[in-house]
C-alpha positions in Angstrom: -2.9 57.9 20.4 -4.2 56.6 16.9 -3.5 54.4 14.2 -2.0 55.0 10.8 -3.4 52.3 8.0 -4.9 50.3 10.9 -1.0 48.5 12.0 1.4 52.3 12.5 0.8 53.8 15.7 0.5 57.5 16.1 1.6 59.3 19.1 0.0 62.8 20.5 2.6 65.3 21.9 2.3 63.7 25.4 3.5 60.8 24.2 6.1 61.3 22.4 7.1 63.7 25.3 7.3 60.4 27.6 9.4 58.6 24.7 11.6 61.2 25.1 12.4 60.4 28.5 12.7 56.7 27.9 15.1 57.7 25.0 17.3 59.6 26.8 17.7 56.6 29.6 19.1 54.7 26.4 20.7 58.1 25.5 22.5 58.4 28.4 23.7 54.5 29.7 25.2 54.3 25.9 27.3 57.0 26.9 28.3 55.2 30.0 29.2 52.4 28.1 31.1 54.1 25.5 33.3 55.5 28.4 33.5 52.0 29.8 34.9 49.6 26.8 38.6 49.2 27.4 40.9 46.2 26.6 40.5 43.9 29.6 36.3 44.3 30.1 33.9 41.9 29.4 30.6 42.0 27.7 28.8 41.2 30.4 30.4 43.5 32.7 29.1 46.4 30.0 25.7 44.5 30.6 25.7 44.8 34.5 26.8 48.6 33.8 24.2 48.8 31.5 21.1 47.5 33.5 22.4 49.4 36.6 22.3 52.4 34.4 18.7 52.0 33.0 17.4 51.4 36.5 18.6 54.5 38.6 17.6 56.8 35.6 13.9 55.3 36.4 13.6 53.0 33.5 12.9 49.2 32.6 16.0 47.0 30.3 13.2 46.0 27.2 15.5 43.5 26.4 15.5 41.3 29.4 13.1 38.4 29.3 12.4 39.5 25.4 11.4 36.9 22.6 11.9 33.2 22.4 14.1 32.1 23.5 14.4 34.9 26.5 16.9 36.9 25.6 18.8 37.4 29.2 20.5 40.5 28.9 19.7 44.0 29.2 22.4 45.1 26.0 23.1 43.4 22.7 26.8 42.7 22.6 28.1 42.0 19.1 31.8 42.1 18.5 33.7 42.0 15.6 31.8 40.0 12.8 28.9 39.7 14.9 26.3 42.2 14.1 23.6 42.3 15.9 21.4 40.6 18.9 25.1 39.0 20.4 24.4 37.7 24.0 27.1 39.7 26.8 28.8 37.0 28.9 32.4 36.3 29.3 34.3 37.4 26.3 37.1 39.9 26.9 37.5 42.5 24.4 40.8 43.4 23.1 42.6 46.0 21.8 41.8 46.6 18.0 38.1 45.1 18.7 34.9 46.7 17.5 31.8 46.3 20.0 28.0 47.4 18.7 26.0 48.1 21.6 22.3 48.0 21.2 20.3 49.1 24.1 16.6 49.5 25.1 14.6 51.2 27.8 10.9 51.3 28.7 9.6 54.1 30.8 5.7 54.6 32.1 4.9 51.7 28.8 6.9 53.4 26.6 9.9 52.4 24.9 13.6 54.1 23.3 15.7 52.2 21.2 19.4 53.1 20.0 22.5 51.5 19.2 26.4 52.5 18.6 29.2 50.9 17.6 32.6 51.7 19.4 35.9 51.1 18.6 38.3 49.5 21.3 41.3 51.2 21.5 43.3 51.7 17.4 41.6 50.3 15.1 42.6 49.8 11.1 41.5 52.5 9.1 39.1 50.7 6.5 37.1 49.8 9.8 36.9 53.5 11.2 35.3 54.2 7.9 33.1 51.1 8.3 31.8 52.8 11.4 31.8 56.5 10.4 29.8 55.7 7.1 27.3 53.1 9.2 26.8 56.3 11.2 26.5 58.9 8.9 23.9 57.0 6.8 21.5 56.2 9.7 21.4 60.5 10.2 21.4 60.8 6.6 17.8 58.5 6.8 16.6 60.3 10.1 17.0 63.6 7.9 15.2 62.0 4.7 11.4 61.9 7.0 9.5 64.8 5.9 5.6 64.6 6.6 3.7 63.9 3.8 6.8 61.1 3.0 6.6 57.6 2.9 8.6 55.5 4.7 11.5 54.3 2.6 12.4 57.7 2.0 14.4 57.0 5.1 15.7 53.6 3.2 16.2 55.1 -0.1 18.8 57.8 1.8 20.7 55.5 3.9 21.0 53.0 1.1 22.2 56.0 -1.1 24.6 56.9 1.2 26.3 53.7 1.8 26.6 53.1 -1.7 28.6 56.2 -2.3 30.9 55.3 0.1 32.5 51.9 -1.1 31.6 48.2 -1.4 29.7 47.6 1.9 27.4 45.0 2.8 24.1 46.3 3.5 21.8 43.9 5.6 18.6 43.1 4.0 17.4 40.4 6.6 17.4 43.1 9.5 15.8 46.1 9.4 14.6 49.6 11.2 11.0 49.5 13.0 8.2 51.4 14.2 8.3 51.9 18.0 5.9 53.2 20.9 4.5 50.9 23.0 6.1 48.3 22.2 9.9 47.8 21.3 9.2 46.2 17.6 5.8 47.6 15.7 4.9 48.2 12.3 6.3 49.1 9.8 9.5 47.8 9.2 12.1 50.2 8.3 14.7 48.1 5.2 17.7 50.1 5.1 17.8 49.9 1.2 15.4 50.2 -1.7 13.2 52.4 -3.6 11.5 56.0 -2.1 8.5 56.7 -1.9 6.8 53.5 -0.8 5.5 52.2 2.2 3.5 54.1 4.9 3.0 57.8 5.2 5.3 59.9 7.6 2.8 61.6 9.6 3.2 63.8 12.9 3.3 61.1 16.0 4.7 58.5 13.8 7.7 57.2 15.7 10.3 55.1 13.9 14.2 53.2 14.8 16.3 53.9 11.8 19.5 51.2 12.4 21.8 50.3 9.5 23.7 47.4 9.9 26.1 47.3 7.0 29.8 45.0 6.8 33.6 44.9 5.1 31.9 42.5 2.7 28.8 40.6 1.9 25.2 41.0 3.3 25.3 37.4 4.3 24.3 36.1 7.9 23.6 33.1 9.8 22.1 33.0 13.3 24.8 31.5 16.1 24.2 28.1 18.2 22.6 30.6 21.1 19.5 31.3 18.9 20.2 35.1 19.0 23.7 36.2 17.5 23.6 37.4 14.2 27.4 36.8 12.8 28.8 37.6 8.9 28.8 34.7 7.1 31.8 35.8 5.2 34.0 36.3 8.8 34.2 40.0 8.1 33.5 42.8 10.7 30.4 45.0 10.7 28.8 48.3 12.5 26.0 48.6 13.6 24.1 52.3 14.8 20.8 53.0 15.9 18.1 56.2 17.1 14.8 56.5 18.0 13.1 59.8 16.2 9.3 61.2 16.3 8.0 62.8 13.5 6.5 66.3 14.9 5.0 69.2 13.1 8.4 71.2 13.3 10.6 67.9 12.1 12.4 64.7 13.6 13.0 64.6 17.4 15.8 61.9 18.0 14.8 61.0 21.1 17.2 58.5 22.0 20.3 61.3 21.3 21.0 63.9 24.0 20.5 66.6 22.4 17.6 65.3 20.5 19.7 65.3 17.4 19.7 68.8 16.6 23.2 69.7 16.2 23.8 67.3 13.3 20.2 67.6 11.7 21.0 71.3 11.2 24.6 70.2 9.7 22.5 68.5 7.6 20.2 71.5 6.8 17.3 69.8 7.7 14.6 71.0 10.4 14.7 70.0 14.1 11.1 68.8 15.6 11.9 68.8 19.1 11.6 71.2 22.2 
């Protein structure tokens, strides 16, 4: 393991080998949960799913006991025009709802990081595209790394991509990170702006690309519990998330289960994993 410009972590084989078992804990318990919402469930129900989940696969919630103040769960649980870091307790989802799930493992020190958002039971159709566009753009920034690249390569493609898909809000105040030992390392990863700028993508870098875009402004205010990040505007948002190493073959997603190599090659780009 080295260091990239002194703050970006760089990861040898081995390590990104051990990321990729941490990833596909998150991997795999966001599945659970995506076969779990249902009218009727609570969020903190997911949560107890969730943590039970991390820990028979062998790994560690990194959310639980994280930041000031603690956060206490082992999931984020935003619904609706909450976006991201929303605290799962007793709200009762409901038919028509959206849910974004952020979840977060640690295995031997090393952490995955990965988010989706899922739709509970019919939803209207301008918020399907809300989600399918939120998705599509964080696989269109995974695909944008190239070694030799620079960082917002990855932000120049999702921003790109949003943009030619309507009048979305594109958050400015939340962003994408590095990621290795620790949950949230340099650099940050803006879903929007210029390429060619920040760090160099390098083999072992390891980044979280997560767009969080919403039906209108970028807006966002920080709720009364210190965490939940809700539109200012009232209108809903998505919210999607994967973990990827940079090898010498390509990206590795290694929070996806396949380690993102079905839709990398739809997008014709190379696949970096084993």
């Amino acid at each position: 393991m080295g260091f990239l410009d002194r703050r970006v972590q760089i990861k040898t084989p081995e390590q990104i080998a051990v990321m990729r078992r941490a990833g596909l804990v998150v991997g795999e318990t966001l599945e659970v949960l995506r076969a779990a919402v249902r009218p009727g469930i609570t969020t903190g129900e997911l949560d107890a799913i969730a943590e039970d989940s991390i820990r028979s696969k062998g790994g560690v919630p990194s959310f639980k006991g994280y930041g000031v103040p603690p956060f206490p769960a082992s999931i984020c649980a935003s619904v609706n025009d909450q976006v991201v870091h929303g605290i799962p307790g007793e709200r009762v989802l409901a038919e028509g709802d959206v849910i974004s799930i952020d979840c977060g493992a640690i295995v031997d020190g090393w952490h995955g990081d990965a988010a989706i958002t899922v739709a509970v039971g019919a939803i209207p159709a301008e918020v399907q595209h809300l989600l399918d566009v939120c998705e599509e753009s964080m696989w269109r920034g995974i695909a944008a790394a190239r070694i030799g690249g620079r960082v917002t390569d990855i932000s120049h493609a999702v921003e790109t991509y949003v943009r030619s898909q309507g009048s979305f809000g594109i958050l400015e105040d939340y962003t994408g990170h590095g990621i290795g030992t620790e949950m949230h390392m340099s650099p940050d990863v803006p879903n929007y702006g210029k390429p060619g700028r920040g760090p160099k993508l390098v083999r072992g870098i390891a980044l979280a690309v997560e767009p969080m875009i919403a039906l209108g402004d970028q807006d966002t205010y920080v709720e009364d519990d210190d965490w939940t990040v809700s539109m200012s505007d009232g209108k809903w948002a998505a919210h999607f998330e994967n973990t990827f190493a940079l090898t010498e073959h390509g990206a590795w997603v290694t929070t996806a289960l396949d380690g993102g190599e079905a839709k990398l090659a739809e997008l014709g780009v190379p696949f970096g994993g084993h």
